[in-house]
C-alpha positions as CSV (number, residue, x, y, z in Angstrom):
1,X,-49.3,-92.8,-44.8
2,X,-48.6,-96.6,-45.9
3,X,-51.8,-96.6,-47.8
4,X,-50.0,-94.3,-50.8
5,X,-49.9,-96.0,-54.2
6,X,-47.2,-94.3,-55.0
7,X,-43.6,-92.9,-53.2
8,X,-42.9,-89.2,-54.4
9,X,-41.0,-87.0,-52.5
10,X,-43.3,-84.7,-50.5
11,X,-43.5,-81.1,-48.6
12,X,-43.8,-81.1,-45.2
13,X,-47.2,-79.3,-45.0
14,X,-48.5,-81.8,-47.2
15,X,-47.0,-84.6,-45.2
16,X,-48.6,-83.3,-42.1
17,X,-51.8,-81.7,-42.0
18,X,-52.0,-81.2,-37.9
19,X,-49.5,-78.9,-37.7
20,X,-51.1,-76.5,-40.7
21,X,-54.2,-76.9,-38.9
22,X,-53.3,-75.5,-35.4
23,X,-51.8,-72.6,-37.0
24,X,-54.5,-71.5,-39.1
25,X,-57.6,-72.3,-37.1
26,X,-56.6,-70.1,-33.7
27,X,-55.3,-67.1,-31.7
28,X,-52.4,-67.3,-30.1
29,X,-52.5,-66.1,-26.4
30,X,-51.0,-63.2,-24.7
31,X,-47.1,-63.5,-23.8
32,X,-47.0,-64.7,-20.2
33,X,-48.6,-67.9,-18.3
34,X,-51.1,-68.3,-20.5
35,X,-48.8,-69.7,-23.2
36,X,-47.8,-72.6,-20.4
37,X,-50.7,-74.7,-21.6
38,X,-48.8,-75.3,-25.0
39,X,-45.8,-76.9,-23.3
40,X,-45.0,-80.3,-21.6
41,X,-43.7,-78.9,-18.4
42,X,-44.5,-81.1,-15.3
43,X,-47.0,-79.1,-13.1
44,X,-45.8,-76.5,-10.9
45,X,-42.1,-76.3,-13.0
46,X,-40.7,-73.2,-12.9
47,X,-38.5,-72.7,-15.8
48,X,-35.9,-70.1,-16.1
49,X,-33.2,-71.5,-17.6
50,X,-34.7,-71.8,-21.4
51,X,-30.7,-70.8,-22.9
52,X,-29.4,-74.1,-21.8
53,X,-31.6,-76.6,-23.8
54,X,-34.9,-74.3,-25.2
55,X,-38.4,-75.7,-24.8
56,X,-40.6,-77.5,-27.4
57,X,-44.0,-76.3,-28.1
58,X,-46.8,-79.4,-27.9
59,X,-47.4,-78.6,-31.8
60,X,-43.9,-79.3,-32.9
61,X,-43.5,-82.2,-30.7
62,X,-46.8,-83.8,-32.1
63,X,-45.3,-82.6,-35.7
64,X,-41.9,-84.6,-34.5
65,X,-43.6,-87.8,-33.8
66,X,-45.7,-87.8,-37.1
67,X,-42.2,-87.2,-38.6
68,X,-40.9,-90.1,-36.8
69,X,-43.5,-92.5,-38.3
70,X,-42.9,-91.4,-41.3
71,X,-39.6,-92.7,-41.5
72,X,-40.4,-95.8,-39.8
73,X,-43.4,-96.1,-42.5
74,X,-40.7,-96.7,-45.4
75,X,-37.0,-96.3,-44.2
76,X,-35.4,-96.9,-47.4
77,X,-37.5,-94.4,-49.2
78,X,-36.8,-91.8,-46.1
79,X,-33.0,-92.3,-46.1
80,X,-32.8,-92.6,-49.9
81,X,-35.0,-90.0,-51.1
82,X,-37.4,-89.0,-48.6
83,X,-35.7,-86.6,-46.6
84,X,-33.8,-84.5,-48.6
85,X,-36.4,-82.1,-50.3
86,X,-37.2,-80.7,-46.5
87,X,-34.1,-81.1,-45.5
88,X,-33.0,-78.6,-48.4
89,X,-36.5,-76.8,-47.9
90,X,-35.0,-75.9,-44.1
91,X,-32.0,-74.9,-45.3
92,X,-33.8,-72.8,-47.6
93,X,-35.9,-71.4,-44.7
94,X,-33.3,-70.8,-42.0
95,X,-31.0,-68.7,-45.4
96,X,-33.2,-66.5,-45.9
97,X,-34.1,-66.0,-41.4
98,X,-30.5,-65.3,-40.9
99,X,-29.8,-63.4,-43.4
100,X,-27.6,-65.8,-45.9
101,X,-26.9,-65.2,-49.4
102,X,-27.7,-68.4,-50.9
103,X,-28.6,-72.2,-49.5
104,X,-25.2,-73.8,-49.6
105,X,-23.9,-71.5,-47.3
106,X,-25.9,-73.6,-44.6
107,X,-25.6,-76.8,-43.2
108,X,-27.3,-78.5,-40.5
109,X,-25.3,-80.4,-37.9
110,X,-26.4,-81.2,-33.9
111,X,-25.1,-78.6,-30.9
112,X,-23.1,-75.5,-31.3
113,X,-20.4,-77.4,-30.0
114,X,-20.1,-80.3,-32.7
115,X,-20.7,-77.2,-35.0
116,X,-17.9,-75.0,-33.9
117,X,-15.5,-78.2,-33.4
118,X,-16.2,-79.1,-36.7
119,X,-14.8,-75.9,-38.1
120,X,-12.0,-75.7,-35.7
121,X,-10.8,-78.9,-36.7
122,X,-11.2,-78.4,-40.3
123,X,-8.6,-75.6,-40.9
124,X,-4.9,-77.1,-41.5
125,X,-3.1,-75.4,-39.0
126,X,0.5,-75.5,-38.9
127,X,3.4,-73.9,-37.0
128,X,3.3,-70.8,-36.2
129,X,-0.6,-70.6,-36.3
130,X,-2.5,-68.8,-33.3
131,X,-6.0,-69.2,-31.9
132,X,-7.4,-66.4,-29.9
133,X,-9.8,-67.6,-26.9
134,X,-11.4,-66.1,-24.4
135,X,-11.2,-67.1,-20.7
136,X,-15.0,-67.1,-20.5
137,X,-15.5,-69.3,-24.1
138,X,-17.8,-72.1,-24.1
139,X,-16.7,-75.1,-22.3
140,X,-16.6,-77.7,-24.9
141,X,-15.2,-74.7,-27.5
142,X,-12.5,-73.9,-24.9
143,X,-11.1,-77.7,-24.2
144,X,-11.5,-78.1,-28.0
145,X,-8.7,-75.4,-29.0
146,X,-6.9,-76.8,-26.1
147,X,-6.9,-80.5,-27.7
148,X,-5.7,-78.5,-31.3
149,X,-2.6,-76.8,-29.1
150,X,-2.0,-80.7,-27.2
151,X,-1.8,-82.2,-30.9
152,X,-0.4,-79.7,-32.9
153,X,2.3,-77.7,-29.9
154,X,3.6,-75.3,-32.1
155,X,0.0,-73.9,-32.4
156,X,-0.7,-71.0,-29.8
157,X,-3.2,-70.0,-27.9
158,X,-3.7,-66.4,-27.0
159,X,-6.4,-65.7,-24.3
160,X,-8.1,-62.7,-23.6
161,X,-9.6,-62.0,-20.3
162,X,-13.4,-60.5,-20.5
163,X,-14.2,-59.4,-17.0
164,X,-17.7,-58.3,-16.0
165,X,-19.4,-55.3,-15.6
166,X,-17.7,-53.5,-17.9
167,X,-18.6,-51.7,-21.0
168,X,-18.6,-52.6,-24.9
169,X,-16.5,-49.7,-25.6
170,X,-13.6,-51.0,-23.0
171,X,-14.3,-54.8,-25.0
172,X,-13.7,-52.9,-28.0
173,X,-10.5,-50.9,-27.4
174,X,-9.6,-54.1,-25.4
175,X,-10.0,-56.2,-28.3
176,X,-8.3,-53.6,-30.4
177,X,-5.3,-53.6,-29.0
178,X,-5.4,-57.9,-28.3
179,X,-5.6,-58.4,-32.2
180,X,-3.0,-55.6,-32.8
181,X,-0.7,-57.1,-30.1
182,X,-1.2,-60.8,-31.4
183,X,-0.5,-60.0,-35.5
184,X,2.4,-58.0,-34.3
185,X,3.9,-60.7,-32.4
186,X,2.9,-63.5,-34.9
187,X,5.6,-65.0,-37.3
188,X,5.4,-64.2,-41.0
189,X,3.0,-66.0,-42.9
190,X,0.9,-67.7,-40.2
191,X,-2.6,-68.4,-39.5
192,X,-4.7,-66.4,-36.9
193,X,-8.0,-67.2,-36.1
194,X,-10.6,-65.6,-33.3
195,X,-13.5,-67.5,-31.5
196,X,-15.6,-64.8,-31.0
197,X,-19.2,-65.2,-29.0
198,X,-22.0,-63.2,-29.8
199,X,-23.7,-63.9,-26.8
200,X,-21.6,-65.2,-24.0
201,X,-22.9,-68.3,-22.4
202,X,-22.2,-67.6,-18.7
203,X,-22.1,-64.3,-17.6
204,X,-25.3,-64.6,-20.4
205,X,-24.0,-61.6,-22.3
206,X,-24.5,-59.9,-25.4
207,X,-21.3,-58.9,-26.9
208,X,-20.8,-56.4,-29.4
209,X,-19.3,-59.2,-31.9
210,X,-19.7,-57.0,-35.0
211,X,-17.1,-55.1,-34.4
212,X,-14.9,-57.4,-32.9
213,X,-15.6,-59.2,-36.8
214,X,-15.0,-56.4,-38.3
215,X,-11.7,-55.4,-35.8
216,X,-10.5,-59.2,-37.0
217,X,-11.1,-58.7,-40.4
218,X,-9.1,-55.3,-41.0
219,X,-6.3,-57.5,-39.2
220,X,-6.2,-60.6,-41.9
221,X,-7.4,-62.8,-39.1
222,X,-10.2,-64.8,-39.3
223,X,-13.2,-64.6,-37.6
224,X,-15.6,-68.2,-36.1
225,X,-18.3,-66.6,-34.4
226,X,-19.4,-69.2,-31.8
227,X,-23.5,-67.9,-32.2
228,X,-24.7,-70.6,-29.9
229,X,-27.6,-68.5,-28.1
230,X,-28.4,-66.0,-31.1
231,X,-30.7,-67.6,-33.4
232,X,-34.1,-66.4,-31.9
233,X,-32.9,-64.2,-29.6
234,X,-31.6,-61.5,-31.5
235,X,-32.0,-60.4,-35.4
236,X,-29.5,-61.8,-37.4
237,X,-28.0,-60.8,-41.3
238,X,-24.9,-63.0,-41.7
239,X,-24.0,-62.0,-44.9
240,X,-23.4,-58.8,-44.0
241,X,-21.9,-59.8,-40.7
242,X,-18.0,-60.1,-42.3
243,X,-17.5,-63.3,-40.3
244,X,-16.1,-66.6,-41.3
245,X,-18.2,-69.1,-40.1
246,X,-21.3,-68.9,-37.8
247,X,-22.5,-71.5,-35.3
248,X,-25.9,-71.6,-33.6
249,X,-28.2,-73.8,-32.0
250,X,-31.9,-74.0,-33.1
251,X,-32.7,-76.0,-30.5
252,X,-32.3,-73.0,-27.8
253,X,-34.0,-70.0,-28.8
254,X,-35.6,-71.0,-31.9
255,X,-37.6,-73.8,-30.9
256,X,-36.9,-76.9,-32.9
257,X,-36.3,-79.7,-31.3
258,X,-32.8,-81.0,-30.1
259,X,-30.2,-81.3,-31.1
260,X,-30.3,-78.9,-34.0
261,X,-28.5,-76.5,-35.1
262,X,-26.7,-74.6,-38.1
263,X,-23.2,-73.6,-39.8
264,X,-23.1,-70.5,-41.7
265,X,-19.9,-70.3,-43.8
266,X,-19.0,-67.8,-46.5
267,X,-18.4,-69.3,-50.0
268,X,-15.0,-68.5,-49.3
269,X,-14.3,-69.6,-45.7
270,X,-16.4,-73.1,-47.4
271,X,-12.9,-73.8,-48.9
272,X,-11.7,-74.4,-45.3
273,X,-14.6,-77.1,-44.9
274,X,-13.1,-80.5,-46.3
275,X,-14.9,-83.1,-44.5
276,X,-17.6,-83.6,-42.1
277,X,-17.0,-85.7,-38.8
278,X,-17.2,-88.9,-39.6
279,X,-16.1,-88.2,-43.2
280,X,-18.7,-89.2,-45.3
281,X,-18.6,-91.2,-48.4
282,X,-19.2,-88.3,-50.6
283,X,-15.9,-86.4,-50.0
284,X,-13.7,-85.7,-52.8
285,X,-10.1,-85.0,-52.0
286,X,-9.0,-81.3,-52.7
287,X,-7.9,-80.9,-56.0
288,X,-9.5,-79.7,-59.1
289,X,-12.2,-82.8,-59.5
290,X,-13.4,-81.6,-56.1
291,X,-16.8,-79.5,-56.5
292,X,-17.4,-76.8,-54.9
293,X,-20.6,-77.9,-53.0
294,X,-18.5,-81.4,-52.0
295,X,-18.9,-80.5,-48.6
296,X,-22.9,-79.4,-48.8
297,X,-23.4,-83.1,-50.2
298,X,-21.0,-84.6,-46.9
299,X,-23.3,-82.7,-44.6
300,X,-26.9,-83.8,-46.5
301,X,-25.5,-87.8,-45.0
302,X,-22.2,-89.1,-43.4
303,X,-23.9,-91.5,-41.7
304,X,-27.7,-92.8,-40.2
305,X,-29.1,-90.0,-37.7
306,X,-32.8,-89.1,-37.3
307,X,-33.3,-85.6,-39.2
308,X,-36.3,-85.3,-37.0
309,X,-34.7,-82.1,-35.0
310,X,-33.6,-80.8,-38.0
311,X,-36.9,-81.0,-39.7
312,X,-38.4,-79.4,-37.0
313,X,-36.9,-76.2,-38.1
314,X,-40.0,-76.0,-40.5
315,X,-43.1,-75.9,-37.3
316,X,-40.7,-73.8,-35.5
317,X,-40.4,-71.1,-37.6
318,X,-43.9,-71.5,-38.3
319,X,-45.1,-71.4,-34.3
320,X,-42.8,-68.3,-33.9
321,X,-44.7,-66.2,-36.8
322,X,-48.3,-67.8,-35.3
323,X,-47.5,-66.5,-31.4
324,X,-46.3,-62.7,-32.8
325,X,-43.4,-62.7,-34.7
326,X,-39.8,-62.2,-34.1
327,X,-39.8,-58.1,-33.0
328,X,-42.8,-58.7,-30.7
329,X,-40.9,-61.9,-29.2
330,X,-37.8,-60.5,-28.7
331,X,-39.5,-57.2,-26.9
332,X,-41.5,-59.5,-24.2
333,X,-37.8,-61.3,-23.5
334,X,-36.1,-58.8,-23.4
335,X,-38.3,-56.1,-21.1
336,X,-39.3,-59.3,-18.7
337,X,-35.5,-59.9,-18.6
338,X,-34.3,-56.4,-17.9
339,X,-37.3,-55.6,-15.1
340,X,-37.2,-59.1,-13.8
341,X,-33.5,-58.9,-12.7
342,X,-33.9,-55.5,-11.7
343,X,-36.8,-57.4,-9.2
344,X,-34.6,-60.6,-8.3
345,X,-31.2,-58.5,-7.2
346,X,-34.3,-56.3,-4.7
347,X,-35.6,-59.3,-2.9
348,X,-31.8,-60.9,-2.6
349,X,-30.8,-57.8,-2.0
350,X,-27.7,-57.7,-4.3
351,X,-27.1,-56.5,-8.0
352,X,-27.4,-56.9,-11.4
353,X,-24.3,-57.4,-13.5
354,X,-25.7,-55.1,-16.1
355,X,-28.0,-52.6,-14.5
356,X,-28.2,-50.1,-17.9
357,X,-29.3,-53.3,-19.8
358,X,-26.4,-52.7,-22.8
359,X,-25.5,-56.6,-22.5
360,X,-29.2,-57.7,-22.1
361,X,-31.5,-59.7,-24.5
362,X,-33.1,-62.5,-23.0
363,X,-31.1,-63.2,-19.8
364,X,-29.7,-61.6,-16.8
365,X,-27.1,-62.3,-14.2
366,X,-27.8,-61.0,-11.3
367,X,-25.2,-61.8,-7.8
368,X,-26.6,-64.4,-5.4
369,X,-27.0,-63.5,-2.0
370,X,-23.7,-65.1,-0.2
371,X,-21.7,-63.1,2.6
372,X,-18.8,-61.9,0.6
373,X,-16.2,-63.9,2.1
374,X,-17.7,-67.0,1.4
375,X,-17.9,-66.1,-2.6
376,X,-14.4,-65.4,-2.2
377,X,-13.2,-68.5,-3.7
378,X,-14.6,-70.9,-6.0
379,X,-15.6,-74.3,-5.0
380,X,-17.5,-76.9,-6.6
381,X,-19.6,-78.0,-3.5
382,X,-20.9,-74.9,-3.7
383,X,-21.7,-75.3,-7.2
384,X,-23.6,-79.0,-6.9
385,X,-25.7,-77.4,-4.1
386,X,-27.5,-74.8,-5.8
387,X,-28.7,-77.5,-8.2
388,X,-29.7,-80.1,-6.5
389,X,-31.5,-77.1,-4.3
390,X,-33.0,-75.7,-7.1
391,X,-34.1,-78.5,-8.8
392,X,-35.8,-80.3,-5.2
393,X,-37.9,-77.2,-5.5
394,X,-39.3,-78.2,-8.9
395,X,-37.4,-74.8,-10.6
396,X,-34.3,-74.1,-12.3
397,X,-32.1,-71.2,-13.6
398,X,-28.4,-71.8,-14.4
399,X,-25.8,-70.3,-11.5
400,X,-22.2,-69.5,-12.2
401,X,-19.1,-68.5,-10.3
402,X,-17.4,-65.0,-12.0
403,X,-14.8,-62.3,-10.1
404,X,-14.9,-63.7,-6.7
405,X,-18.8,-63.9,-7.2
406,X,-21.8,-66.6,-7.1
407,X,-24.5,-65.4,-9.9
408,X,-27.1,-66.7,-11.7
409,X,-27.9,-66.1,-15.1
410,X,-32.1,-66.2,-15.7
411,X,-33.8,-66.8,-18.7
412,X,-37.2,-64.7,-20.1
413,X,-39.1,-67.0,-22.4
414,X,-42.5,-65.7,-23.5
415,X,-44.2,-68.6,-21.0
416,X,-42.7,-66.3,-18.3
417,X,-44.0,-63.3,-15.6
418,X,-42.7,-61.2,-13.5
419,X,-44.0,-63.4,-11.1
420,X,-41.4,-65.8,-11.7
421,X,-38.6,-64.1,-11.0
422,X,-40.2,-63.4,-7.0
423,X,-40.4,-67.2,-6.2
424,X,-36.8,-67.3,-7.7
425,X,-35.4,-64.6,-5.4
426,X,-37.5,-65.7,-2.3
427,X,-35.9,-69.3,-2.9
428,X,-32.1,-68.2,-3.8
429,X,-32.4,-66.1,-0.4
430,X,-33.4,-69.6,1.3
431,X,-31.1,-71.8,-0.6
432,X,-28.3,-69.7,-0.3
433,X,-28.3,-69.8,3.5
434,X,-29.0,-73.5,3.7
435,X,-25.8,-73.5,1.5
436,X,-23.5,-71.3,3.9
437,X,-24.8,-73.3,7.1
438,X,-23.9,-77.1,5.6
439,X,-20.9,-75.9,4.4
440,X,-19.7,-74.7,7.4
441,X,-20.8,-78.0,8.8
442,X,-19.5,-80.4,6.1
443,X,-15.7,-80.4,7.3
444,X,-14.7,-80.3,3.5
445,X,-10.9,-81.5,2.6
446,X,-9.2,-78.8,1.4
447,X,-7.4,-81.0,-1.3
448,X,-11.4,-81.6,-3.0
449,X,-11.7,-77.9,-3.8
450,X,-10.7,-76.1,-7.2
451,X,-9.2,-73.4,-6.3
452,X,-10.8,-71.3,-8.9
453,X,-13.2,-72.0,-11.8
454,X,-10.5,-71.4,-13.9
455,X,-8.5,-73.8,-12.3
456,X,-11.5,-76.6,-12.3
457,X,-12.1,-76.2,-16.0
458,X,-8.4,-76.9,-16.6
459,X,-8.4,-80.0,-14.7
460,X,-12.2,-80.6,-14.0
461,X,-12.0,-83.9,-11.9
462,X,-10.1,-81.8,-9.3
463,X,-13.5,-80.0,-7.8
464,X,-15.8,-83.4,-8.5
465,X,-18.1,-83.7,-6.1
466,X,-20.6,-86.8,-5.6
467,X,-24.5,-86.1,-6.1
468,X,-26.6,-85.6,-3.1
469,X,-28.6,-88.8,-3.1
470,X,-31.4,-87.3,-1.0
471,X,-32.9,-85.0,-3.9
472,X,-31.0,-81.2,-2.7
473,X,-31.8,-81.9,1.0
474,X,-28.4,-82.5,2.2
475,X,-24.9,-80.9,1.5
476,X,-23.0,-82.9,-1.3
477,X,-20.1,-85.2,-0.3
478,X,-16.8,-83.7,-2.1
479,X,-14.7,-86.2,-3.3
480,X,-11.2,-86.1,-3.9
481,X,-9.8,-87.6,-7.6
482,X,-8.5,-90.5,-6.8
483,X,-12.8,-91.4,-5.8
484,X,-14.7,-89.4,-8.1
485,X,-18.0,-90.8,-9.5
486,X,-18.9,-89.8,-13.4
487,X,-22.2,-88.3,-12.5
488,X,-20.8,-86.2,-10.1
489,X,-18.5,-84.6,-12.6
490,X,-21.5,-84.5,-15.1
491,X,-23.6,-82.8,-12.6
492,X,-21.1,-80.7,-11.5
493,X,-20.4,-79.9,-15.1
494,X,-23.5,-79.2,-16.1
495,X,-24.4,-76.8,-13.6
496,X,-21.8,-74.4,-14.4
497,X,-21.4,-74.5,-18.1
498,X,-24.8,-74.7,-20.2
């Protein structure tokens, strides 16, 4: 690439050739095991858990490393000039797959999480104002309304309380009469605004958030849809949607490369948008010299970052058309889903949270196979066990606490068989007794236990526990606050929330 005579900005097929090539010169395989050959996955890894980071496909991550030279080939030209054409190219792209009106209603920024905070943040929220939250939002999303209530007091939140199984009509009429309840109460003239998830995180649930827009919407309150798991895992037209603003990660279900992901705004919840996080030196103070793309240009560079992952967006929309296509991927996940937690709750011997498959796409929860009294209340030892167990046995699928019961949410990727979900029943049936014998045996102090998950994720360092040094094989020491170790927390953490 150095060997150019001249610097002129170029498209990404022309930049790399290999990429092009695999596409064009073979077959892709059947949906199933045969398509493990075109990841990195150590031998022998059982992966279920694809909703938590997504998997990268060898093509894109050869295409990602090519991209990476390229910038290191002439870093002023790539942060000056070179990667904006592609950059706007996958904005482009990712418009016209989600259904967008136009370009500059995307921008690309890391996680769902920096995305969703970043719009949070950006509206000017005063007294009076009101932010509707439910009890099972995202983690991150969840404390970060919480910091906008601690800094701004006379901002309230109003929670409401999703409890599965249920149905989407009970959501609905639920959600009905939560909005209706909430403008009633609020004083004249203030702000309301809704985080809404499409598709739960944990219980991994499809929600019917269409409606709950559309319920917002003929209230006057606005609507930031919090898409984190969509993009690739269900059909999306977000122009038609009636939502505000539209978060996802590309990274999960879409296969780029992390972190990416995108905000979706309409042109006019983009008034809302003043600055990017860090500002960047393109912002333009609201006023009538502002344009009306200022923020676009804030997101295209507030600062050095590798636009690798978002770049990536190009090969991944490209592997996803080569292996089938969108309708033929999301029929695989969603059938393996549906049949394989129909198989897992058999050989545990339990249930699955949604056994007419109305909140199904791509993952199921399905109850893990504890006596009943020892689900009965949450505690974070617990939690650290199952993965540190899971992950000695060279497998993982995310496990959660909800309603007084252990579950675990499991992922269908197109690498997956029904085969997979046997070996992870047969060895939740074995780790879960393990569990209830060393926990009987570990003598834990009472004053080391959340008392519920709700009551860990307000005050998380409550239910730390310490890692099990010895790779799963031993129950994890609890540890009360006044000794907790950070990767304790973070492994505690990230067992439950992903």
């Amino acid at each position: 690439m150095s060997s150019k005579k001249s610097i002129e900005p170029v498209a990404l097929d022309q930049l790399l050739k290999k990429p092009h090539q695999f596409f064009q010169n073979r077959a892709p395989p059947r949906f199933g095991h045969e398509f493990l050959q075109y990841y990195s996955f150590n031998k022998g890894f059982l992966n279920l858990n694809n909703g938590s980071f997504g998997a990268l496909p060898i093509v894109i991550t050869d295409a990602c490393n090519e991209l990476t030279v390229w910038q290191e080939d002439n870093t002023d030209y790539y942060y000056r000039i070179g990667f904006i054409p592609p950059l706007i190219g996958v904005r482009e792209q990712l418009a016209r797959f989600v259904g967008a009106s136009d370009v500059d209603e995307i921008v690309m920024t890391a996680n769902t999480s920096t995305g969703m905070g970043l719009v949070l943040r950006n509206f000017l929220w005063k007294s009076g104002d009101i932010i509707i939250r439910f009890n099972t939002t995202y983690g991150t999303v969840y404390k970060t309304i919480q910091y906008i209530h601690d800094t701004n007091p006379d901002v309230e939140i109003s929670q409401y309380e999703l409890l599965f199984p249920t149905t989407r009509e009970a959501i609905l009429e639920g959600w009905q009469r939560h909005i209706h309840n909430v403008k009633r109460n609020a004083p004249q003239g203030s702000k309301i605004v809704a985080v809404v998830d499409s598709i739960v995180a944990n219980p991994g649930a499809s929600m019917p958030w269409k409606e709950m827009v559309r319920i917002c919407k003929d209230a006057g309150v606005w609507a930031v849809v919090d898409g984190a798991h969509s993009v690739g895992q269900e059909p999306l037209d977000l122009a038609a949607s009636g939502a505000d603003f539209f978060v996802s990660s590309a990274h999960k279900w879409l296969n780029a490369k992390r972190g990416c992901a995108f905000i979706w705004f309409s042109k006019r919840s983009r008034e809302i948008m003043l600055t990017t996080i860090p500002t960047s030196a393109s912002y333009v103070s609201p006023g009538p010299d502002r344009p009306e793309t200022n923020i676009i240009s804030q997101f295209q560079y507030n600062g050095t970052i590798d636009y690798t992952p978002y770049l990536s967006v190009h090969y991944a929309l490209q592997w996803r058309e080569w292996i089938g296509g969108e309708s033929a991927i999301h029929k695989y996940c969603n059938n393996l889903a549906r049949e394989g937690g129909r198989r897992l709750a058999k050989i545990m011997d339990t249930q699955v949270m949604d056994p007419d498959g109305e909140f199904t796409l791509a993952m199921v929860n399905v109850v893990l196979p504890f006596p009943k009294d020892f689900s009965s209340s949450y505690d974070a030892a617990v939690a650290s066990a199952l993965t540190n167990k899971l992950l000695a046995q060279n497998m993982f699928a995310v496990t959660f606490y909800h309603r007084e019961l252990w579950w675990t949410r499991v992922s269908a990727q197109i690498w997956n068989e029904l085969s997979d979900f046997e070996i992870l029943g047969n060895a939740f049936v074995s780790i879960c007794g393990q569990i209830v014998i060393e926990h009987q045996n570990a003598n834990i102090p009472p004053d080391s236990r959340a008392k519920s998950f709700h009551s860990y994720l307000e005050h998380p360092f409550r239910g730390a526990v310490a890692c099990d040094p010895n790779d799963g094989l031993d129950c994890p020491r609890p540890v009360t606050a006044t000794t907790v170790v950070p990767v304790g927390y973070h492994t505690h953490l990230a067992s439950i929330r992903p």
